[in-house]
BATORNU-304473 format. One line per field, with one value per residue: x, y, z of N, C-alpha, C, CB in turn; residue number from 1. Coordinates in steps of 0.1 Angstrom, whole numbers. Glycine has a CB too. Layout:
<pts>
n.xx: X; ...
n.yy: Y; ...
n.zz: Z; ...
ca.xx: X; ...
ca.yy: Y; ...
ca.zz: Z; ...
c.xx: X; ...
c.yy: Y; ...
c.zz: Z; ...
cb.xx: X; ...
cb.yy: Y; ...
cb.zz: Z; ...
seq: NUM; ...
</pts>
This chain:
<pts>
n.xx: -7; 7; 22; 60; 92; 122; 151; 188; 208; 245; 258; 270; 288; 298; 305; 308; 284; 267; 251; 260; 253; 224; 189; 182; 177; 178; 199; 206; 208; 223; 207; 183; 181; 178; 159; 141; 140; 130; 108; 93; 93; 80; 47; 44; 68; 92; 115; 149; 176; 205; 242; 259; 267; 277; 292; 289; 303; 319; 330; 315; 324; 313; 286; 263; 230; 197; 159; 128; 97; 59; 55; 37; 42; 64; 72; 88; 119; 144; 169; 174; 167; 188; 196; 174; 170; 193; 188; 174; 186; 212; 239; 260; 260; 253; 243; 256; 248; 222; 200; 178; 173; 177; 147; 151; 176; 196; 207; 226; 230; 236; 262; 295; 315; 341; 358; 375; 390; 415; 425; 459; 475; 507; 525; 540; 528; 488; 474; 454; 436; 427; 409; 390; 389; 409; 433; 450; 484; 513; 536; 565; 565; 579; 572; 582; 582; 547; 537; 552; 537; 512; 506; 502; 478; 461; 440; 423; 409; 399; 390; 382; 399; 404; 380; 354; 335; 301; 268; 250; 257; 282; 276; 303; 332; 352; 367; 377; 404; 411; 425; 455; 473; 495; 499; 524; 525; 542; 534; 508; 497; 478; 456; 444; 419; 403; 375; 357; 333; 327; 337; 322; 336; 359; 379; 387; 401; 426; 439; 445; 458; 480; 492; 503; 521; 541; 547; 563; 554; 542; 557; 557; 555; 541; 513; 508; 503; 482; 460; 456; 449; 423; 412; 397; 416; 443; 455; 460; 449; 417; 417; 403; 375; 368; 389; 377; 367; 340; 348; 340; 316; 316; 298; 303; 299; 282; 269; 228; 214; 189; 169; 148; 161; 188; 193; 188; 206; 224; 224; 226; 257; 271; 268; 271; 294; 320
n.yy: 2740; 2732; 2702; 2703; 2702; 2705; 2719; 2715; 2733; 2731; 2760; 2767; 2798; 2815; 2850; 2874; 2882; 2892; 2913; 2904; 2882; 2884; 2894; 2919; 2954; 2969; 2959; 2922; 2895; 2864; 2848; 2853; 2842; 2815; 2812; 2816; 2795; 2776; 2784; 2774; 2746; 2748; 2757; 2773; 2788; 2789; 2807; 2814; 2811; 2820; 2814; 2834; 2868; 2877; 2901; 2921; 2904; 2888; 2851; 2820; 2788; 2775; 2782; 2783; 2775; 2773; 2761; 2757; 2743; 2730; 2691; 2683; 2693; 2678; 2662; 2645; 2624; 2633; 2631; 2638; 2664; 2689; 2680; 2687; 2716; 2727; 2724; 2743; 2768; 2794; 2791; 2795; 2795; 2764; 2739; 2721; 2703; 2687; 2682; 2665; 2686; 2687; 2696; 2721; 2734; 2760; 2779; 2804; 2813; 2788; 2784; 2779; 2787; 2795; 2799; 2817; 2819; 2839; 2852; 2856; 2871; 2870; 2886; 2900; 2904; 2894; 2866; 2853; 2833; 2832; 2857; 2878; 2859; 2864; 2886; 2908; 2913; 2929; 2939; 2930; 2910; 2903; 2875; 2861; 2884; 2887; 2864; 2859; 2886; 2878; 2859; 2875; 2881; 2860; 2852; 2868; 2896; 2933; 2942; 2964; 2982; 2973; 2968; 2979; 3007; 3003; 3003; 3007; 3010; 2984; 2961; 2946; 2950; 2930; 2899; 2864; 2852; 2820; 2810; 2824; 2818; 2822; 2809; 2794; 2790; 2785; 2819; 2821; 2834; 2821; 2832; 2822; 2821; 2821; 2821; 2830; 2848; 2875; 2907; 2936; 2938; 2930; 2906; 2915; 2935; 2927; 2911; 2932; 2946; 2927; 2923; 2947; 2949; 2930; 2941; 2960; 2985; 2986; 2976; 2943; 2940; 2966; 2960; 2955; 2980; 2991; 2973; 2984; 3016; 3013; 3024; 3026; 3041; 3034; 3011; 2988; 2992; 2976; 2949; 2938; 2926; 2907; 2883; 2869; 2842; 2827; 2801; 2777; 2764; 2761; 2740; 2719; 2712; 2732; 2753; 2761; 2788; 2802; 2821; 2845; 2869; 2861; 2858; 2880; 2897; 2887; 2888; 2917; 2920; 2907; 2914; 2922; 2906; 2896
n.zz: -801; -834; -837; -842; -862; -863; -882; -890; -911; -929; -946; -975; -995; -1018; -1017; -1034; -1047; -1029; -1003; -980; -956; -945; -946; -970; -975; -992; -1020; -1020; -999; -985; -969; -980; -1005; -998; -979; -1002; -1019; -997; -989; -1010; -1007; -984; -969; -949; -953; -936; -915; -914; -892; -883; -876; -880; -889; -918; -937; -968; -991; -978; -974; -967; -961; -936; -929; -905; -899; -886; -893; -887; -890; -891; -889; -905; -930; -939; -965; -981; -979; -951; -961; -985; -986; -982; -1012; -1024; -1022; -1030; -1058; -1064; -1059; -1063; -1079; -1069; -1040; -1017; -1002; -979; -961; -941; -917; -886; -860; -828; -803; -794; -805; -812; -842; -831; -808; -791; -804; -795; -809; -829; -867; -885; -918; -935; -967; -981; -1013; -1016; -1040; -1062; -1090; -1090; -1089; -1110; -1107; -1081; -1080; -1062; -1042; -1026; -1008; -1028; -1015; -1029; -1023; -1004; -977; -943; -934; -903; -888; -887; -883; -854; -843; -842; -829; -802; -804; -794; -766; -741; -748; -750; -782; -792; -808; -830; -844; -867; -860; -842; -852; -827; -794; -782; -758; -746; -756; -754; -763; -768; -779; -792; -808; -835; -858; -883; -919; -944; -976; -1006; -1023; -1011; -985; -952; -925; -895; -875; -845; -821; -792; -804; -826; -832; -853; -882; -873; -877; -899; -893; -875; -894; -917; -898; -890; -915; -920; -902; -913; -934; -925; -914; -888; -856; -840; -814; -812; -810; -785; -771; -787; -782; -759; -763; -776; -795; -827; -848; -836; -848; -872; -907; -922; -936; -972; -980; -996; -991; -969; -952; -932; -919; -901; -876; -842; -817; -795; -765; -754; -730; -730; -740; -712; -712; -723; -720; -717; -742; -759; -747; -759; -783; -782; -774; -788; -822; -852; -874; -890
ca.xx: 3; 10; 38; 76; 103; 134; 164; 201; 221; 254; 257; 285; 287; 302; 299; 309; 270; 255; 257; 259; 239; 214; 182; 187; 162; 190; 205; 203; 215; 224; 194; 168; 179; 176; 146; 130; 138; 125; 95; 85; 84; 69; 38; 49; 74; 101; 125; 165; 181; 223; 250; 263; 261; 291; 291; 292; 315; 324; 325; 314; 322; 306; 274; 255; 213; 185; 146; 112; 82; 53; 56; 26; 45; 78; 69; 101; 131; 152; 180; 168; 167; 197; 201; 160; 177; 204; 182; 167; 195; 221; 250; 273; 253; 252; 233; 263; 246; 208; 198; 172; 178; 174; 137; 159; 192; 197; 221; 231; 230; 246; 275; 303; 328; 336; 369; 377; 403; 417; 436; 463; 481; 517; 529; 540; 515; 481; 470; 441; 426; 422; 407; 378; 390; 422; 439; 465; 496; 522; 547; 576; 562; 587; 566; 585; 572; 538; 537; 553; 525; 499; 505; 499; 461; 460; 439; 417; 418; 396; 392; 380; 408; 405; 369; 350; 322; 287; 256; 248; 268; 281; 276; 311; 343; 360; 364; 387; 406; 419; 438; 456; 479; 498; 506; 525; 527; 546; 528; 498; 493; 466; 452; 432; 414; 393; 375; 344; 328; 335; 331; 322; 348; 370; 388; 394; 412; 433; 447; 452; 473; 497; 498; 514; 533; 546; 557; 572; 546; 542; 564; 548; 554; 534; 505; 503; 497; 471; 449; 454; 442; 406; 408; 401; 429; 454; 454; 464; 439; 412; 415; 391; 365; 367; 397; 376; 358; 337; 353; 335; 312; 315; 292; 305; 301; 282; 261; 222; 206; 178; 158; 151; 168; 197; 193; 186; 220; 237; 226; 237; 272; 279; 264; 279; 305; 331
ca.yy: 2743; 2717; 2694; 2708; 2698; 2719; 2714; 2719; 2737; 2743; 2764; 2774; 2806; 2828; 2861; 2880; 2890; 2892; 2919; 2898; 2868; 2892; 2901; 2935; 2965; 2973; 2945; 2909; 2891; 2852; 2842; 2856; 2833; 2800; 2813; 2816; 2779; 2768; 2787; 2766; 2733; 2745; 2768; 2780; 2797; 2793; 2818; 2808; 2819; 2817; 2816; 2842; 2877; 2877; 2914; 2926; 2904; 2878; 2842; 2813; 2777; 2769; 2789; 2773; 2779; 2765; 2766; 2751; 2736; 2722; 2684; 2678; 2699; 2675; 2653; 2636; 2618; 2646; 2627; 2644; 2679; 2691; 2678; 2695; 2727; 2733; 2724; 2755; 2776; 2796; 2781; 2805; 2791; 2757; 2734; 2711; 2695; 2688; 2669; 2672; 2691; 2692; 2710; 2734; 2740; 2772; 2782; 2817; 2810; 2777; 2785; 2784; 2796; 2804; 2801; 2825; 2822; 2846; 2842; 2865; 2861; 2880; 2884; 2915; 2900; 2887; 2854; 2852; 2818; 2834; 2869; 2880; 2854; 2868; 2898; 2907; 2918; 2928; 2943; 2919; 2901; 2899; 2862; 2857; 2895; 2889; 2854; 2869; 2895; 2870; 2848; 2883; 2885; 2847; 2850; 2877; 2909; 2945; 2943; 2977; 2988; 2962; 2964; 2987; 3010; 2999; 3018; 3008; 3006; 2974; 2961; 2949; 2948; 2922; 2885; 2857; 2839; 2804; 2806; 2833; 2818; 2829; 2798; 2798; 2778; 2801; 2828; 2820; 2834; 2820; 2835; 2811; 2832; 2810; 2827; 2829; 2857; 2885; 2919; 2940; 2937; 2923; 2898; 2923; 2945; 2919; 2906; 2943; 2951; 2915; 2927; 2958; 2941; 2922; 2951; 2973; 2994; 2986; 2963; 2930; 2954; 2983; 2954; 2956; 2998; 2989; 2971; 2995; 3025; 3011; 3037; 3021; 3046; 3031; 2999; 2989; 2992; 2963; 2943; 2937; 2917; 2892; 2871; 2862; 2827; 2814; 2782; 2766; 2769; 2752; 2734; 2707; 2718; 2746; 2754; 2767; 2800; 2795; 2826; 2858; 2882; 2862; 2858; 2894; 2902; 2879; 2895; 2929; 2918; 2895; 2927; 2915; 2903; 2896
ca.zz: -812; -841; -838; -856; -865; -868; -889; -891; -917; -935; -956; -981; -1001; -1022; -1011; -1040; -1049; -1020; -992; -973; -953; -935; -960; -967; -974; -1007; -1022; -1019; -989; -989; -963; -988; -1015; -992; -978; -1014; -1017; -986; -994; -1026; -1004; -975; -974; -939; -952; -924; -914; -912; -876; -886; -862; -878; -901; -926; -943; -978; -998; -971; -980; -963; -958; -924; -926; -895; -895; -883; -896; -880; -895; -890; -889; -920; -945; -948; -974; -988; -964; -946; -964; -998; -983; -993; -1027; -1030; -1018; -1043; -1073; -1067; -1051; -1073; -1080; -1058; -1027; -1017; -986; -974; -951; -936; -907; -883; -851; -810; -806; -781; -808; -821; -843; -829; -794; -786; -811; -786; -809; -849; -873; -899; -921; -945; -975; -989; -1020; -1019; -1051; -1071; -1096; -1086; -1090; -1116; -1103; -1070; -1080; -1052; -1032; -1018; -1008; -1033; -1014; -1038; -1015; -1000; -964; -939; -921; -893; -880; -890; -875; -841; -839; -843; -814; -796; -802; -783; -755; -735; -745; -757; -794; -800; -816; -843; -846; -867; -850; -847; -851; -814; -782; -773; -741; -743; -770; -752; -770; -761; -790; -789; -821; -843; -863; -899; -923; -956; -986; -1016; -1021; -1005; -970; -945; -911; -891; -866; -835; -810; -786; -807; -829; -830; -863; -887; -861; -881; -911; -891; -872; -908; -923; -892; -890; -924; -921; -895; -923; -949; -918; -910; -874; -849; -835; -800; -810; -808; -769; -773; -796; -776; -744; -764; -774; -803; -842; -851; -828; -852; -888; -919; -921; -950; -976; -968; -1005; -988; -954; -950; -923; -922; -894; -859; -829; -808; -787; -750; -752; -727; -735; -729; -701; -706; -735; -717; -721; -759; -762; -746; -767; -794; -780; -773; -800; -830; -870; -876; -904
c.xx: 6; 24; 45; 80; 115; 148; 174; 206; 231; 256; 274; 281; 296; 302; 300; 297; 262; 261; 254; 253; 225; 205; 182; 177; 166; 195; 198; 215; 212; 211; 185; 170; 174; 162; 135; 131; 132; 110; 88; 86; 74; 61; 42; 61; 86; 112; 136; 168; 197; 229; 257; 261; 275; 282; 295; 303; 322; 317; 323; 316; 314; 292; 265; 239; 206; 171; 135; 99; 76; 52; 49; 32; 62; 72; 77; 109; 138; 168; 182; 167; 177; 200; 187; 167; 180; 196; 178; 177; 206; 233; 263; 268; 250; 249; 246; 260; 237; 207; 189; 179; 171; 159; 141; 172; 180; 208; 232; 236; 234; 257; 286; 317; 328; 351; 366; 390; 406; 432; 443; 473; 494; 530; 530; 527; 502; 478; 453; 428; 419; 418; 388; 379; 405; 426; 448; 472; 506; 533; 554; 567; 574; 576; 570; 578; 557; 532; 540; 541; 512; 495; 500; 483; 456; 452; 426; 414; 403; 400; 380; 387; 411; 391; 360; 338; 310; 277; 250; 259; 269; 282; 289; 322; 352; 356; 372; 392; 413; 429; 438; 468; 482; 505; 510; 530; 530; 546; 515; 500; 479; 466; 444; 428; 400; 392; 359; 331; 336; 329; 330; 333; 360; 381; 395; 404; 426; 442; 452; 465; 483; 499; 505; 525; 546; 554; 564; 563; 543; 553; 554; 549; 548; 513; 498; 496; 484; 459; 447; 447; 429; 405; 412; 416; 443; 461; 456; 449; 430; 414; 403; 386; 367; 376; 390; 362; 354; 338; 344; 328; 308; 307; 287; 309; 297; 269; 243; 217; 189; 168; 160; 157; 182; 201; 196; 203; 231; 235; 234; 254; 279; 275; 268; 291; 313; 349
c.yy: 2730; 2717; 2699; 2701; 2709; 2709; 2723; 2725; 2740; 2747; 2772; 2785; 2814; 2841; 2873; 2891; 2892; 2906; 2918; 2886; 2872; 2896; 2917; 2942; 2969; 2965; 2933; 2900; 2872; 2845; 2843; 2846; 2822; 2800; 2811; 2803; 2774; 2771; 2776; 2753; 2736; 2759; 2776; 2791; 2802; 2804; 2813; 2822; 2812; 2819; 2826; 2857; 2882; 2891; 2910; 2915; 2892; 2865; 2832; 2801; 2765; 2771; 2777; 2783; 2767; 2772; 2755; 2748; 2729; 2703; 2674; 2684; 2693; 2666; 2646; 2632; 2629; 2642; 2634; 2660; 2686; 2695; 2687; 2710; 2734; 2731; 2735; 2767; 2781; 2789; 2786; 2803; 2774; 2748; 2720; 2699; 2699; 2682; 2678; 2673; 2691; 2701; 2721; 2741; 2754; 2777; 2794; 2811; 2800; 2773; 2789; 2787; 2795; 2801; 2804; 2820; 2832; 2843; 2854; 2862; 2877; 2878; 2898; 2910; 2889; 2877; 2859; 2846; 2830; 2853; 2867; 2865; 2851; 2882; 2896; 2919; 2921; 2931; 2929; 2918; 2894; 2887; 2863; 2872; 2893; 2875; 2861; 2874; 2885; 2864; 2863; 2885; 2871; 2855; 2861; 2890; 2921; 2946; 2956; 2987; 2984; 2958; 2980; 2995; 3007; 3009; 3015; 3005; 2993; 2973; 2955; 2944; 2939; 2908; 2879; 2846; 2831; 2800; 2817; 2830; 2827; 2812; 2803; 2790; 2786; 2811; 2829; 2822; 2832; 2826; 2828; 2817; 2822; 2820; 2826; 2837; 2870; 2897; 2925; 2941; 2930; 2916; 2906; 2933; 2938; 2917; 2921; 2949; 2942; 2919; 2937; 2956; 2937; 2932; 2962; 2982; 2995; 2973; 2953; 2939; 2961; 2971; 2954; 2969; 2994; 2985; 2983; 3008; 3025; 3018; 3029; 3026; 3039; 3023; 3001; 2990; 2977; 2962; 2938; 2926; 2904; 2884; 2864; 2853; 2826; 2802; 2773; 2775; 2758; 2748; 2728; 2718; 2728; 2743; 2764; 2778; 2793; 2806; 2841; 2866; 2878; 2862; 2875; 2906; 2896; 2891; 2913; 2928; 2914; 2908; 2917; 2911; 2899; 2905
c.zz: -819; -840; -849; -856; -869; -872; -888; -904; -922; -947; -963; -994; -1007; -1022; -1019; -1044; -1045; -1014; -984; -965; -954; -951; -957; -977; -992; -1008; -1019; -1012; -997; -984; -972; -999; -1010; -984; -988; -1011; -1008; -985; -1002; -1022; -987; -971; -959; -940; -945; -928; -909; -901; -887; -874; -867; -891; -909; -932; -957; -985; -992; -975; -969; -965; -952; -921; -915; -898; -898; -890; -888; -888; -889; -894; -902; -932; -947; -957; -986; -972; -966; -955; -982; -994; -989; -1009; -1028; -1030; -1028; -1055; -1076; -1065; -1063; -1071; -1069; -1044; -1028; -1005; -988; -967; -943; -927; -898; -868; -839; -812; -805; -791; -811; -827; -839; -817; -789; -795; -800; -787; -824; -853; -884; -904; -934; -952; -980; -1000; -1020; -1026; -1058; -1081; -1094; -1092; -1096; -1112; -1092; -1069; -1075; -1040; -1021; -1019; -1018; -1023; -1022; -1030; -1005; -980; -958; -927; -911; -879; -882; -882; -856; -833; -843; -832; -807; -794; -801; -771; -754; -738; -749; -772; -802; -808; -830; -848; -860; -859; -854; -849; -835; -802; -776; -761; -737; -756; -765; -753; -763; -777; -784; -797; -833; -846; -881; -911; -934; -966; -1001; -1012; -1016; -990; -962; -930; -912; -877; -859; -822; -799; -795; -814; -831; -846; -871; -883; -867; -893; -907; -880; -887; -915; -910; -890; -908; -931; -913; -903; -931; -938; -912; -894; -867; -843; -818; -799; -809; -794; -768; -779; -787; -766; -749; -765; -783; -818; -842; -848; -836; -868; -898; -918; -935; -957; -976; -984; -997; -976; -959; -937; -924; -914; -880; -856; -820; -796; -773; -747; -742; -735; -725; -723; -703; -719; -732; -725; -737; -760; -758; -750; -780; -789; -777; -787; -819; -842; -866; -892; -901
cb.xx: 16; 5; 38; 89; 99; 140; 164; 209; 222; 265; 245; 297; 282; 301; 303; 314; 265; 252; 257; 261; 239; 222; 162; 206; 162; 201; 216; 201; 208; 236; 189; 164; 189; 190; 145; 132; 147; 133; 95; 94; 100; 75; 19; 52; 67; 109; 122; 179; 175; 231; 259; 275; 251; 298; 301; 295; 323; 323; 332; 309; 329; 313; 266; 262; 204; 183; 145; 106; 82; 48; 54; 8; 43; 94; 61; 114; 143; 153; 179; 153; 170; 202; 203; 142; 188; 221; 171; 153; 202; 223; 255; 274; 239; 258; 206; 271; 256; 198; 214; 160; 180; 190; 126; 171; 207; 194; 221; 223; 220; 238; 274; 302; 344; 331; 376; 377; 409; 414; 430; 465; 470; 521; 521; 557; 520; 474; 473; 442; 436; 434; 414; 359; 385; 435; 445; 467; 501; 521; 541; 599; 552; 596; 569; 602; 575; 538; 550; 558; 524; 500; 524; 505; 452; 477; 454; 421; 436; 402; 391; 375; 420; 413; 362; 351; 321; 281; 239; 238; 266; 285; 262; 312; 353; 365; 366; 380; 413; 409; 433; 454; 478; 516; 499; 531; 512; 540; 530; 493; 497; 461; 450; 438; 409; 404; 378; 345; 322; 340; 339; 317; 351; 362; 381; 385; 404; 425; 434; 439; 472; 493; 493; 509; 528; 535; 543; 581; 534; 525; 574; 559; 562; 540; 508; 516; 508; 474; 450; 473; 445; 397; 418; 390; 429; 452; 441; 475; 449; 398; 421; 390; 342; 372; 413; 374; 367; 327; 372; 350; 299; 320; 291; 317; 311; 282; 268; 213; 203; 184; 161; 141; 169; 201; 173; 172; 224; 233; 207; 231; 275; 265; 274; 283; 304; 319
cb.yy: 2749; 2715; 2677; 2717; 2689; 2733; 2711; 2707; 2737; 2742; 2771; 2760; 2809; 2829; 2864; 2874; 2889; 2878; 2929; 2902; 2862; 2908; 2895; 2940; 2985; 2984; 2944; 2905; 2896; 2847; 2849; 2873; 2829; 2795; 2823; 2821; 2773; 2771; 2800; 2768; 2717; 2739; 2765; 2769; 2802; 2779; 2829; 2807; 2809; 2829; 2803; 2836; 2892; 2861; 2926; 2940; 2916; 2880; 2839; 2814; 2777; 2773; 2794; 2771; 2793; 2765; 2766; 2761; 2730; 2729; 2685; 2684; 2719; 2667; 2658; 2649; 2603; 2645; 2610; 2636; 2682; 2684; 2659; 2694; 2724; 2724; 2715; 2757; 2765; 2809; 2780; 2826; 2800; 2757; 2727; 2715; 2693; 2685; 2660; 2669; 2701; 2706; 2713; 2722; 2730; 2782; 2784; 2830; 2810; 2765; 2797; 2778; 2790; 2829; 2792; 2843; 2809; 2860; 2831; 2873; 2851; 2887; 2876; 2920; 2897; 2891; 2844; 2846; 2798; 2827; 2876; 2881; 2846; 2859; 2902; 2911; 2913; 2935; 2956; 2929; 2889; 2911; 2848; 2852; 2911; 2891; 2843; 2881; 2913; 2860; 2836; 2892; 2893; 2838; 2852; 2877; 2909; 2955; 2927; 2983; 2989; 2948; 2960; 2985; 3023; 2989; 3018; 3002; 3014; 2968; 2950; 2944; 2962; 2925; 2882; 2848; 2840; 2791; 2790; 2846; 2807; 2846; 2786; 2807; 2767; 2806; 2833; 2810; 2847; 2806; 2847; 2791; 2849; 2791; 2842; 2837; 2858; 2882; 2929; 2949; 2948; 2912; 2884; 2931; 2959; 2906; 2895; 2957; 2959; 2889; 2925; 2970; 2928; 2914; 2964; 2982; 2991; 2985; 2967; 2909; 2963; 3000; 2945; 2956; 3011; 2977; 2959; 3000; 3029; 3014; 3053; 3028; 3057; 3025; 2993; 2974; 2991; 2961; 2932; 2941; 2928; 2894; 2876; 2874; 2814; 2812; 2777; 2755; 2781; 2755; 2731; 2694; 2719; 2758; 2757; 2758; 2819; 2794; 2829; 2866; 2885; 2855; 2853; 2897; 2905; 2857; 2895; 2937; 2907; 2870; 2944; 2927; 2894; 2909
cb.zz: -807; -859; -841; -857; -874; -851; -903; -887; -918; -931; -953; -989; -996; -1028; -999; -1046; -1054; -1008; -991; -972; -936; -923; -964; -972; -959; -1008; -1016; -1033; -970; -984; -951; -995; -1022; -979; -973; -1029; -1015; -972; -1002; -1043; -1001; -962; -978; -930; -951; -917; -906; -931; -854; -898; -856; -875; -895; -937; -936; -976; -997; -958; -991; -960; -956; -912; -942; -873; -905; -866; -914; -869; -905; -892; -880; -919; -945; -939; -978; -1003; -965; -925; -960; -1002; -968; -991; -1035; -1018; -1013; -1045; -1077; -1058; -1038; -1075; -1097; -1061; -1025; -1023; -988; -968; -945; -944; -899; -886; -854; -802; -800; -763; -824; -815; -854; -829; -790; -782; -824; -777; -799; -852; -872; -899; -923; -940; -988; -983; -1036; -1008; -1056; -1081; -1106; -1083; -1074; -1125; -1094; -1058; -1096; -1063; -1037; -1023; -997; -1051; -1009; -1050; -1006; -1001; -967; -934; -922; -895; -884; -905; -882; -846; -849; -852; -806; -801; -817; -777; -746; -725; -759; -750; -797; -794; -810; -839; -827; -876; -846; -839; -867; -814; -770; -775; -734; -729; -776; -743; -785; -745; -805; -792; -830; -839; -859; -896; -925; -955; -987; -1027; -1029; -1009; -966; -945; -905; -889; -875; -828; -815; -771; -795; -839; -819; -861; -888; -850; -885; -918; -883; -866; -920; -927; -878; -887; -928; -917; -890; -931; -966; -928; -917; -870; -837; -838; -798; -836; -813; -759; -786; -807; -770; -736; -772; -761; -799; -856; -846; -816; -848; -894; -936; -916; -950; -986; -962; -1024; -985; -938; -954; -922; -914; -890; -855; -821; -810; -795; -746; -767; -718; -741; -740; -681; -686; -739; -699; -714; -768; -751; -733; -772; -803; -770; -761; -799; -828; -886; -868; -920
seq: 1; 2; 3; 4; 5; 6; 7; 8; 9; 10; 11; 12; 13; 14; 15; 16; 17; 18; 19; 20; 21; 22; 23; 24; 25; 26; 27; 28; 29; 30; 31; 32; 33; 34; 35; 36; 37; 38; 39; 40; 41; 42; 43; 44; 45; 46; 47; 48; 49; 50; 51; 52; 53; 54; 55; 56; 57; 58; 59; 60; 61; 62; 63; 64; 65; 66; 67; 68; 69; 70; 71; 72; 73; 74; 75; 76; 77; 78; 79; 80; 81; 82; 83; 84; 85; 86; 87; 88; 89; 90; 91; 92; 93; 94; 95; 96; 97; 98; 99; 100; 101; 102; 103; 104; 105; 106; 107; 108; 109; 110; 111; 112; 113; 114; 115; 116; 117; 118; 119; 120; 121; 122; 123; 124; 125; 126; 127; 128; 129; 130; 131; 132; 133; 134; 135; 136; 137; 138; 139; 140; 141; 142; 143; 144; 145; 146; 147; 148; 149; 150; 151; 152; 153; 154; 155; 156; 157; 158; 159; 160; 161; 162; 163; 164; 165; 166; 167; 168; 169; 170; 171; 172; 173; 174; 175; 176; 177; 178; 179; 180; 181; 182; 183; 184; 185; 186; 187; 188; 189; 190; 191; 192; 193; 194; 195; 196; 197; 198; 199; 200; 201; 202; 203; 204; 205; 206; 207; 208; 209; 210; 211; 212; 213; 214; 215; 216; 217; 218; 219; 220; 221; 222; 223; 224; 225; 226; 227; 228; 229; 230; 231; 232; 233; 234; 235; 236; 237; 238; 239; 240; 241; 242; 243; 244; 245; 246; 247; 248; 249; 250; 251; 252; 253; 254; 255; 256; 257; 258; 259; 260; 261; 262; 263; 264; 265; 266; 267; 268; 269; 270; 271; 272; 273; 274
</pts>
């Protein structure tokens, strides 16, 4: 086999005109644009692995992927990647950052954890600047309940009540976050959502239900019930998907998988996300 080389990486996006990362059979995913590009310097053609599959509408910051080539087809400094990138790349997509990579990384698979954040703006009248990139709330946000019920989805737990359903059965709906705070600056509200892994929608429906939290709709209490049923229904509305960002994925200390199987049941546990 001829000598590779594999590279690192991130990517930032707008997700307004895509549906999403993933190339899709209808529409136009984000991968397929960065793949064209990557086409037109190398005849191989590589194929982008991501660490993750943001849905319809979701935006990115952190976008992690990897690609592989043969060794005879770089022909400029890796330090020039990037900038070659974006010359070709639409402008609502953008290569942050290139470098080359571990033969062994992968971006999916030794991602040993993810932060979303979502933005909402609550205001009887929306904010212009920030239109497709925030919820508008208009209705009054009581914070200190909305905060409250946040710290609640810390830790261990069954997040099928906050997930939407997939088209296959996962092998399990339980994640572990590290961090579910609420910040606030005016009228700008952020959730910063840190976890091992997320489940389909998972983060959208976390932020629509602290946000009913927020207008009355449920108590920061009725959050414990929630999980224990395991039933979407049980749970508040997901929010729409323009306010959420892949902010960032994690690395440092992750063990690697040893063997396809285990790939193969990563991918079945770990499904979309957004």
């Amino acid at each position: 086999m001829a000598a590779s080389i594999k590279f690192k990486l991130t990517i930032a996006y707008d997700g307004t005109a895509y549906q999403g990362w993933q190339v899709q059979k209808i529409g136009t995913g984000v991968q397929e644009k960065v793949e064209a590009v990557l086409a037109r310097y190398f005849p191989s053609a590589p194929r982008l692995h991501s660490s993750s599959r943001t849905d319809t509408g979701v935006h990115a910051l952190g976008m992690v992927a990897h690609f592989e080539i043969p060794k005879t087809e770089l022909r400029f400094p890796v330090v020039r990647l990037a900038i070659a990138l974006n010359a070709f790349l639409p402008d609502d997509i953008r290569v942050l950052h290139a470098a080359r990579a571990p033969k062994d990384f992968h971006a999916r698979f030794h991602a040993g954890g993810k932060q979303y954040r979502y933005f909402i703006w609550n205001h009887h009248a929306m904010n212009p600047l920030l239109l497709g990139h925030a919820w508008h709330v208009p209705r009054p946000i009581d914070f200190s309940e909305m905060k409250a019920a946040a710290r609640l989805f810390v830790g261990k737990h069954d997040f099928k009540s906050f997930a939407a359903n997939h088209p296959y059965e996962m092998a399990s709906t339980v994640r572990t976050l590290t961090r579910c705070d609420v910040k606030k600056s005016g009228h700008n509200i952020t959730v910063t959502i840190e976890g091992d892994g997320f489940l389909y929608k998972m983060c959208r429906g976390i932020v629509g239900t602290l946000a009913q939290v927020g207008y009355g709709r449920f108590a920061p209490s009725d959050i414990k019930a929630m999980f224990a049923k395991t039933d979407r229904c049980a749970a508040g509305m997901s929010a729409p998907a323009h306010g959420l960002v892949l902010w960032k994925v994690f690395y440092d200390g992750i063990k690697k998988p040893d063997s396809r199987i285990q790939k193969e049941k990563l991918i079945k546990v770990l499904g979309s996300e957004s």
